[in-house]
C-alpha positions as CSV (number, residue, x, y, z in Angstrom):
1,X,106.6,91.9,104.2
2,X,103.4,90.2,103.2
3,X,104.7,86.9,101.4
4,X,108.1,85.4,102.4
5,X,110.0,83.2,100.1
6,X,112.9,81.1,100.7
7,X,114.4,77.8,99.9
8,X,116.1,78.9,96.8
9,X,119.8,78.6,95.7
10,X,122.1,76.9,93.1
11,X,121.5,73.1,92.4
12,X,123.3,70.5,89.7
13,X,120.6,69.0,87.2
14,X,119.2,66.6,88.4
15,X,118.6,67.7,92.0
16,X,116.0,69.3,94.2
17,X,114.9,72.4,96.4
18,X,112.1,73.5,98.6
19,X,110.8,76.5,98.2
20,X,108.5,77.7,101.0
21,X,106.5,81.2,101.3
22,X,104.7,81.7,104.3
23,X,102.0,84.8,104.0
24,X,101.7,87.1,106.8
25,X,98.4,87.3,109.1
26,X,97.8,90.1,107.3
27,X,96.2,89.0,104.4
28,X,92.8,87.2,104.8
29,X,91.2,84.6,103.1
30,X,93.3,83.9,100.5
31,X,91.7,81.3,97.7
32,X,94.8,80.9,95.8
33,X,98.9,80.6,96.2
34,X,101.2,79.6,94.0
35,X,104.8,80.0,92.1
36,X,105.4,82.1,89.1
37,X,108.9,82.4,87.8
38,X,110.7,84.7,85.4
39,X,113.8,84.1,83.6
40,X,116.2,86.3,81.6
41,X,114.9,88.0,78.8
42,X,111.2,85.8,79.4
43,X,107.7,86.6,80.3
44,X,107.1,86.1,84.1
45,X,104.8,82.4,83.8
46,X,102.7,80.4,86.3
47,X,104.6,77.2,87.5
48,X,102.2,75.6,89.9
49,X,98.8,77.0,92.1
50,X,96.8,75.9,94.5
51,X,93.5,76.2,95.7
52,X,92.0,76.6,99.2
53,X,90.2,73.7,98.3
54,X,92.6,71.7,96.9
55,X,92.6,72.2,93.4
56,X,96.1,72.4,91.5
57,X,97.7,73.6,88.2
58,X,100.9,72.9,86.6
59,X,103.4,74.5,83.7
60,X,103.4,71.6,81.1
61,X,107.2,72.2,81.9
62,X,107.3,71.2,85.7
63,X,105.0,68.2,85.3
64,X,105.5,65.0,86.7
65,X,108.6,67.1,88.3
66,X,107.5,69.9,90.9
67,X,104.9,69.1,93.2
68,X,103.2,72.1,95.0
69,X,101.7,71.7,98.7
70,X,100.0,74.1,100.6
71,X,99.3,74.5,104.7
72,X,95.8,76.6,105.1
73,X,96.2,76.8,109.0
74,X,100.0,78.5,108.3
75,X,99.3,80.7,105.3
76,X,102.1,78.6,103.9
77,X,102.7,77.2,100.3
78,X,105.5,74.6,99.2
79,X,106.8,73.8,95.8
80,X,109.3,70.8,96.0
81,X,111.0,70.7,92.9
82,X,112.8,67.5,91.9
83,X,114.4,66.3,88.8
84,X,115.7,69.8,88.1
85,X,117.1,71.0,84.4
86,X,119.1,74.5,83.4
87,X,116.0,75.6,81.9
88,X,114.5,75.8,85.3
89,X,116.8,78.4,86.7
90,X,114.6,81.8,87.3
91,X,113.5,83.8,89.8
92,X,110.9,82.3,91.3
93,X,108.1,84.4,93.0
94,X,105.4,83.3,95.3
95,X,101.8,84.6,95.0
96,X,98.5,84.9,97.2
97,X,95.6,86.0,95.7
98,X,91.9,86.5,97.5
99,X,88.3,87.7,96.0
100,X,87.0,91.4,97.9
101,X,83.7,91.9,96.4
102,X,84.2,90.2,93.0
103,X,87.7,91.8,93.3
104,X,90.9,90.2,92.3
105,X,93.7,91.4,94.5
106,X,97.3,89.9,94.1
107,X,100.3,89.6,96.5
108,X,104.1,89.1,95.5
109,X,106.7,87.9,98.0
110,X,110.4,89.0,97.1
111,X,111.1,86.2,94.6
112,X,114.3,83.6,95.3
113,X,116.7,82.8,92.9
114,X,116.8,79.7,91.9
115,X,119.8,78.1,89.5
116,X,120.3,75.0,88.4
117,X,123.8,74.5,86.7
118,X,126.8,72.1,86.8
């Protein structure tokens, strides 16, 4: 397995996981990891990414609510998510992507389910 996810799990609204994915030692020089999630019946959509560097991106959605983190030295990204609503609850799937020659190339971990319900 090349990306590991885990953290996820059922939550109330208005509470908080961690997710974590760790990438193996495998994959080298990876620019960018992030969280995409996919709900029922929906379009699989970026929810947060984050550069080697530094730079992030957020879903308008998960604003101001989900904060993503990243450790370069453990191949490791975070995405705690606070503040959580139904309309959160997907499968959430953690992604690597590096450059080879001008070269996109994409990883996927397993995805973790993550549902958030009273």
């Amino acid at each position: 397995v090349q990306l590991q996810a885990s953290g996820g799990g059922l939550v109330q609204p208005g509470g908080s996981l961690r997710l974590s994915c760790a990438a193996s030692n495998t994959i080298f020089r990876i620019n960018t990891m992030g969280w995409y999630r996919q709900a029922p019946g929906k379009q699989r959509e970026l929810v947060a990414d984050m550069s080697t560097g530094g730079n992030t991106n957020y879903a308008d959605s998960v604003k101001g609510r989900f904060t993503i983190s990243r450790d370069n030295a453990k191949n490791t990204v975070y995405l705690q998510m606070n503040s959580l609503k139904p309309e959160d609850t997907a499968v959430y799937y953690c992604n690597a992507l590096r450059w080879n020659r001008g070269t996109p190339i994409q990883y996927w971990g397993q995805g973790t389910q993550v549902t958030v319900s009273s």
